[in-house]
C-alpha positions in Angstrom: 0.0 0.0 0.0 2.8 2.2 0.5 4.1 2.3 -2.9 0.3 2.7 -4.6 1.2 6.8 -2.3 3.8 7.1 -4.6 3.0 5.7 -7.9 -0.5 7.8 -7.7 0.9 11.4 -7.5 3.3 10.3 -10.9 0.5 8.7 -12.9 -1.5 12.2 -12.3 1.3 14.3 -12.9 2.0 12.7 -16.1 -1.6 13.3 -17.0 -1.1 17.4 -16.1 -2.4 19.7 -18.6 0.3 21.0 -20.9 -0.6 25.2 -19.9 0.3 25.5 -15.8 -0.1 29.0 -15.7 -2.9 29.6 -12.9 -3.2 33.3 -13.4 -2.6 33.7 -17.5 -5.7 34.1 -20.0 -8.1 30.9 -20.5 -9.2 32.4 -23.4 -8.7 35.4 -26.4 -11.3 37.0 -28.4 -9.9 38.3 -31.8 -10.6 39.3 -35.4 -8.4 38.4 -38.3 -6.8 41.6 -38.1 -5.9 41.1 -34.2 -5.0 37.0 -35.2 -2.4 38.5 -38.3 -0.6 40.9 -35.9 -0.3 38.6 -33.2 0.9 35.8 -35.5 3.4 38.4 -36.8 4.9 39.5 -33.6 4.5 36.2 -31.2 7.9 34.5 -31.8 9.6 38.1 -30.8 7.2 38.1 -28.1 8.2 34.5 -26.5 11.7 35.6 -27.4 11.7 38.7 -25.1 9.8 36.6 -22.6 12.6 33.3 -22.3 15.1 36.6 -22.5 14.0 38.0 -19.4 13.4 34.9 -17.5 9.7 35.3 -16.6 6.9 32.6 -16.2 4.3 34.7 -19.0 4.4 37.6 -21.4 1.8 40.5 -21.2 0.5 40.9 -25.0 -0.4 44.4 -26.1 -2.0 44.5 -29.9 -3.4 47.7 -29.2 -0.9 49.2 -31.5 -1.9 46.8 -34.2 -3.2 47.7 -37.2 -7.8 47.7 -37.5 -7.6 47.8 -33.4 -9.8 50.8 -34.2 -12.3 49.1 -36.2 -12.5 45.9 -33.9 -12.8 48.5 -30.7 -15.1 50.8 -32.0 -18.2 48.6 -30.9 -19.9 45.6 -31.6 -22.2 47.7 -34.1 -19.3 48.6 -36.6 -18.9 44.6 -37.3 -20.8 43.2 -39.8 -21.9 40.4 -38.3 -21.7 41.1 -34.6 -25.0 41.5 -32.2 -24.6 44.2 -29.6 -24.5 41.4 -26.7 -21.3 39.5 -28.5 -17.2 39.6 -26.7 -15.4 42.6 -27.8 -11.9 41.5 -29.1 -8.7 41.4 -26.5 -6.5 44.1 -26.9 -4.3 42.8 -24.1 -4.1 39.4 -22.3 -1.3 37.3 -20.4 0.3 33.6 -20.9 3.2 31.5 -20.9 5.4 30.2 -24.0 2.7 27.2 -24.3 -0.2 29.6 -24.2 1.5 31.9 -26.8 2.5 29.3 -29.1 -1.0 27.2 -28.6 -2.8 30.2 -29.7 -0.9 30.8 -33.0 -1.0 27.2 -34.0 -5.0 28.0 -33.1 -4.8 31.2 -35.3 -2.8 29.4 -38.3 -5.8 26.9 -38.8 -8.5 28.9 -38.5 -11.2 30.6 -40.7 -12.6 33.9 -40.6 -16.1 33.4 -42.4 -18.3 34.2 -41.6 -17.4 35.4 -37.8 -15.6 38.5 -38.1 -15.0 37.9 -34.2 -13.8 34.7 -32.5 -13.1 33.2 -29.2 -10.3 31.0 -28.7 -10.1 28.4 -25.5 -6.6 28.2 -25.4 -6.5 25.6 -22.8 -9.1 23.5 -24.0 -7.7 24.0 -27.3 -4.8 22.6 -26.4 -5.4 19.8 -24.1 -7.4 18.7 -27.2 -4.2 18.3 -29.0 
């Protein structure tokens, strides 16, 4: 009985999600336009973030380009009811998180949602 103590911590901790960040985002909402800029920028991004030793990177895409057509309001997208999740202009994750996401982003499609949610974790526990 004394080795089943041991043995069950190991079989669930091989089992452990791949994303252990307790405090990063669960989940980003972007439109293409967010998705290309992020995709552009996320290798410098995890880059800077290995560089400076720290556990997650703070993403700002507020200077990306159409940030002022996805913030404007929900009424300015085609597409997009009043009630609908404005796009993330900021959000926080670890190198997992980060490079989850842009796998997410490289696969998906646009049409017709001009606005989409991604569940990183979920997403990637999928995988």
């Amino acid at each position: 009985m004394l080795k089943m103590r041991y043995v069950l911590p190991l079989a669930v901790g091989l089992g452990a999600p791949v994303l252990a960040c307790d405090y990063c985002s669960a989940e980003v909402t972007l439109t293409s336009e967010l998705a290309e800029c992020y995709l552009q920028r996320v290798d410098v991004e995890i880059n800077q973030m290995l560089e400076a030793n720290l556990p997650a990177q703070l993403i700002n895409l507020a200077s990306c380009d159409g940030v002022e057509t996805a913030t404007r309001g929900t009424s300015t997208l085609p597409g997009v009811s009043p009630g609908e999740k404005k796009p993330d202009l900021s959000f926080l994750m670890d190198a997992a998180g980060l490079r989850c996401l842009a796998s997410e982003l490289q696969t998906a499609t646009w049409s017709p949602d001009p606005i989409k949610t991604f569940e990183v974790r979920r997403d990637c526990e999928a995988r």
